[in-house]
C-alpha positions as CSV (number, residue, x, y, z in Angstrom):
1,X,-72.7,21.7,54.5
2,X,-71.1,24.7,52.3
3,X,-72.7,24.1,49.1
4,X,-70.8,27.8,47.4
5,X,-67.5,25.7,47.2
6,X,-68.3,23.2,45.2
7,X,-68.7,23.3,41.1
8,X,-72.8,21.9,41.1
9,X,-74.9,23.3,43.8
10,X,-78.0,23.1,45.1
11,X,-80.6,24.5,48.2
12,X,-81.2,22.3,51.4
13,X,-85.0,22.2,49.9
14,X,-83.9,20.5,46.4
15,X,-81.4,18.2,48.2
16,X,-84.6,17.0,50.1
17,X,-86.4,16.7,47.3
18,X,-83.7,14.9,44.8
19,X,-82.6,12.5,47.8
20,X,-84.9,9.6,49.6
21,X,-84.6,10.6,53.8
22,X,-81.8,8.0,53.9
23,X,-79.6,9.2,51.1
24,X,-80.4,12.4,52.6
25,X,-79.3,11.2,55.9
26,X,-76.1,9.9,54.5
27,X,-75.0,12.0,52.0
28,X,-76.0,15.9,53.3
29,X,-75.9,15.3,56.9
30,X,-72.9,12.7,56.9
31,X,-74.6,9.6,58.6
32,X,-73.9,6.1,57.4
33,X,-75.6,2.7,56.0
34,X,-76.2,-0.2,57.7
35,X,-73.7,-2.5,57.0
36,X,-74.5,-5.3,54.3
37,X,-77.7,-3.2,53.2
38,X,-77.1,-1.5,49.9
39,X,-77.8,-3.9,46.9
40,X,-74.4,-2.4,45.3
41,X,-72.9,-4.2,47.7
42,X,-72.8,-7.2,45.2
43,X,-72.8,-5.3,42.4
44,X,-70.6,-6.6,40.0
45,X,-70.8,-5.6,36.6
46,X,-68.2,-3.8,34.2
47,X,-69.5,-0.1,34.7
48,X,-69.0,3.1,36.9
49,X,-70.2,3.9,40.1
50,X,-71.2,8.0,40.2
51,X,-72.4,10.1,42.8
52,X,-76.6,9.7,43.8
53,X,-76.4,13.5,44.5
54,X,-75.2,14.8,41.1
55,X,-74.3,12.1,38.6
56,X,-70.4,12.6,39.1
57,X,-68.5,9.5,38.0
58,X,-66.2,8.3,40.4
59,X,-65.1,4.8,40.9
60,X,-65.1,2.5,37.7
61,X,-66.2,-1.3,38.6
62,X,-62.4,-3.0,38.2
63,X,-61.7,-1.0,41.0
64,X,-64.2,-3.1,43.3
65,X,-63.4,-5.4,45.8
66,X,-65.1,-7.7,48.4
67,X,-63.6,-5.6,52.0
68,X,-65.9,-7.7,54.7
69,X,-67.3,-4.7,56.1
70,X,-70.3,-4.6,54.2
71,X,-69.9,-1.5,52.0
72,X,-69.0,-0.9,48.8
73,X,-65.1,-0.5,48.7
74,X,-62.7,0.7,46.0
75,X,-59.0,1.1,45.6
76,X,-58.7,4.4,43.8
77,X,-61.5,6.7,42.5
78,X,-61.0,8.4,39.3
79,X,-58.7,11.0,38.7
80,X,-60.5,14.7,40.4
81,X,-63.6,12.6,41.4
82,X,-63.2,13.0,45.1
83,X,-62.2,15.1,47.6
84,X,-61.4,14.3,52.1
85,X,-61.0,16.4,54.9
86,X,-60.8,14.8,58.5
87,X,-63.3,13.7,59.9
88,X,-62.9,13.7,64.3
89,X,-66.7,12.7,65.1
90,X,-67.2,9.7,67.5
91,X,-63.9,10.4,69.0
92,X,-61.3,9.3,66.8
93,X,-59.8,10.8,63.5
94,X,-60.8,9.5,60.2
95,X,-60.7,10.3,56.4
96,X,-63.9,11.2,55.2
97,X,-64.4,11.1,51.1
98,X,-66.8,13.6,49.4
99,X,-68.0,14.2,46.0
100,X,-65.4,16.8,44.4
101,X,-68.4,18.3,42.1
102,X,-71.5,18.5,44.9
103,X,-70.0,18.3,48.1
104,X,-71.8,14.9,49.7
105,X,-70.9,12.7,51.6
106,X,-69.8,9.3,50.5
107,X,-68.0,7.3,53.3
108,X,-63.9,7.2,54.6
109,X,-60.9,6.1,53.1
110,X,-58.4,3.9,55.1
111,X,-55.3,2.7,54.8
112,X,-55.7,-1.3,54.9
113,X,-57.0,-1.9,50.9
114,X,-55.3,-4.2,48.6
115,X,-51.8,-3.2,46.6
116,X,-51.6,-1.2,44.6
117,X,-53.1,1.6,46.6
118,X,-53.4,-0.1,50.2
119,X,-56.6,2.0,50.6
120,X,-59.9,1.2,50.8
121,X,-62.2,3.7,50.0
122,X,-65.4,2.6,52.3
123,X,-68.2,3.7,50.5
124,X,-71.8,4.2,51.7
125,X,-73.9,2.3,48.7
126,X,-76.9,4.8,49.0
127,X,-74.6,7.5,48.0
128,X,-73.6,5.9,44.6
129,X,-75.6,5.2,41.0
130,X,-74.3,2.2,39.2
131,X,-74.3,2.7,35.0
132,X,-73.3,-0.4,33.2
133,X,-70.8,-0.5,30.3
């Protein structure tokens, strides 16, 4: 991953260092949770949900809902949070979502959420901190 394009930057060695292997995993080399294994699954809590990597705030907690796919999904990050490009691994094409600031990877977004949006962002839970209001 291109680190040069984003605002907060860091080397492959401190990403290693910051991250646990599986955030690691996730978030710098685009793999995903297990389904139904990240605590912030249930989280819920009047807060914000920011990036693991660099702190970014990027979904607030009313913005939660209960998908069934065991992830953490949301209907609309906050304004300039996130950024997508497509993603056309595992033979189909998909909408990954990234940290705008640092670049990582956080899950897809797809087009079968609840109104207001329809979307669902689908949001690996290792990738995400959780500060309560």
């Amino acid at each position: 991953m291109m680190d040069s394009s984003f605002p907060f930057t860091r080397s492959d060695e401190e990403w290693r260092r910051l991250l646990t292997p599986e955030q690691y995993r996730i978030m710098r080399a685009h793999g995903t949770e297990a389904p139904g294994s990240c605590a912030l699954l249930r989280e819920k809590r009047p807060g914000r949900f920011c990036c693991a990597g660099c702190g970014q705030p990027l979904f607030q907690s009313g913005g939660k809902f209960e998908s069934g796919t065991g992830w953490p999904s949301f209907n609309d990050p906050l304004p300039g949070s996130v950024g997508t490009s497509v993603d056309r691994q595992y033979g189909m094409v998909r909408t990954e979502v990234h940290c705008a600031n640092c670049g990582s990877h956080l899950g897809h977004v797809f087009e079968d959420g609840p109104p207001p949006t329809y979307l669902r962002y689908c949001i690996n839970g290792v990738a995400l901190d959780f500060e309560s209001d």
